[in-house]
C-alpha positions in Angstrom: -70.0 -1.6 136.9 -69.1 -2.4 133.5 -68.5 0.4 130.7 -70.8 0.6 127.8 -67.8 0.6 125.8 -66.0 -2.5 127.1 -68.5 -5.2 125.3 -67.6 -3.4 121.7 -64.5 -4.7 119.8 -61.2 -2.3 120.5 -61.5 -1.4 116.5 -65.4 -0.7 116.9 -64.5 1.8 120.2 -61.4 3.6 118.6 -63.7 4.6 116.0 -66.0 5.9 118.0 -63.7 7.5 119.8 -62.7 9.1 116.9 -66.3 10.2 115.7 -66.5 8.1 113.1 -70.6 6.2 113.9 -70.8 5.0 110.5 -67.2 3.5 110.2 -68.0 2.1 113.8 -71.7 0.3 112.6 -69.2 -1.3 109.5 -66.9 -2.3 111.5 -69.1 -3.9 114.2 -71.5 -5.6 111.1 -68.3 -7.1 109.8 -66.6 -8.6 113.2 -70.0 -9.7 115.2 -71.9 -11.0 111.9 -75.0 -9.0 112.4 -77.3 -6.6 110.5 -77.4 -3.1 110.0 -79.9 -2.3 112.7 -78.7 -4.7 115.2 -75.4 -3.0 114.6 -76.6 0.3 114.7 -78.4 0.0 118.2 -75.6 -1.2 119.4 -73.5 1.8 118.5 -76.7 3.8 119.7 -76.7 2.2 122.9 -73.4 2.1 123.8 -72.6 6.1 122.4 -75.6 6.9 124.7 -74.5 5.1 127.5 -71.0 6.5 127.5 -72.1 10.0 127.0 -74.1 9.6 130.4 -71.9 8.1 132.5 -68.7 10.9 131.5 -68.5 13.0 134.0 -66.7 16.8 132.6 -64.4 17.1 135.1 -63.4 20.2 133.3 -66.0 22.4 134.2 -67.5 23.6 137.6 -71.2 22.9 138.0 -72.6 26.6 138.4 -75.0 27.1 141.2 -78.6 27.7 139.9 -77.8 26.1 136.5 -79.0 23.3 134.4 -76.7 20.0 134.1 -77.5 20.1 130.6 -77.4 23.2 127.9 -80.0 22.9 125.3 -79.0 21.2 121.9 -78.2 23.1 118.9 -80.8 24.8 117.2 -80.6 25.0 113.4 -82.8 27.8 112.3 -86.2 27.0 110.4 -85.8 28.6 107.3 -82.6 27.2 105.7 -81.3 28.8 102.4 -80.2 25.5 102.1 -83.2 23.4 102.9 -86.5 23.7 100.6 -89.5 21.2 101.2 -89.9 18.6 98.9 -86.4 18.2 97.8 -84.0 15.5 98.6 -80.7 16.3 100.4 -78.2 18.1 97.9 -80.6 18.3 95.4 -80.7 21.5 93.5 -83.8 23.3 93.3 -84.7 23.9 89.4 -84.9 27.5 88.1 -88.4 28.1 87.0 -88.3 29.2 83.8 -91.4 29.9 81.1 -88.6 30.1 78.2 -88.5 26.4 78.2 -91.8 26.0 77.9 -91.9 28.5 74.6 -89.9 26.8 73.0 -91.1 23.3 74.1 -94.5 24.8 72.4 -92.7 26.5 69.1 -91.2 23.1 68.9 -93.8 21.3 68.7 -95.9 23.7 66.4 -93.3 23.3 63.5 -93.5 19.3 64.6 -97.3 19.3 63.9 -97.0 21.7 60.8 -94.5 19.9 58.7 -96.1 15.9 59.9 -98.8 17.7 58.0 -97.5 19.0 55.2 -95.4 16.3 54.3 -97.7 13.6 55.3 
């Protein structure tokens, strides 16, 4: 049986290897010619593939005990997550001071177009 691996370029798999899925996808788009979700399946595939057939020789199986643990949960509510924002976007301080002076602004605006005019 063939390893998922073997049918990726040596460059592609050492940068896997290395944790590096995004350099890997580049790498792979540049050396077979194809696009970015062609590429990225690929990478998909093959990460999957390898991941399942690894056995972890370094740990005993425990009687009674899943194969598998549970992913990671991250927790719901985020101090650095708010809905509606994009990713690393800050959310703006709310502030009614801007809006006085927006107003007071514009009330001097409209006075002296009037005056003058």
């Amino acid at each position: 049986m063939a390893k998922p691996l073997d049918s990726l370029p040596p460059n592609v798999v050492e940068a896997l290897r290395r944790g590096d899925k995004i350099g890997a996808i580049k790498l792979l788009r540049e050396v077979a010619r194809v696009g970015l979700a062609e590429a990225k399946n690929a990478i998909d595939t093959a990460n999957r593939q390898s991941a399942t057939h690894k056995p972890d020789h370094n740990k005993p199986a425990a009687a009674g005990t899943p194969p598998h643990s549970p992913p990671h949960q991250v927790p719901a509510a985020s101090t650095l997550y708010s809905p509606g924002l994009s990713p690393g976007e800050v959310p703006r301080a709310s502030s009614g001071a801007r809006f006085v002076v927006l107003l007071i602004v514009a009330v001097i605006a409209i006075l002296l177009f009037w005056k003058l005019g």
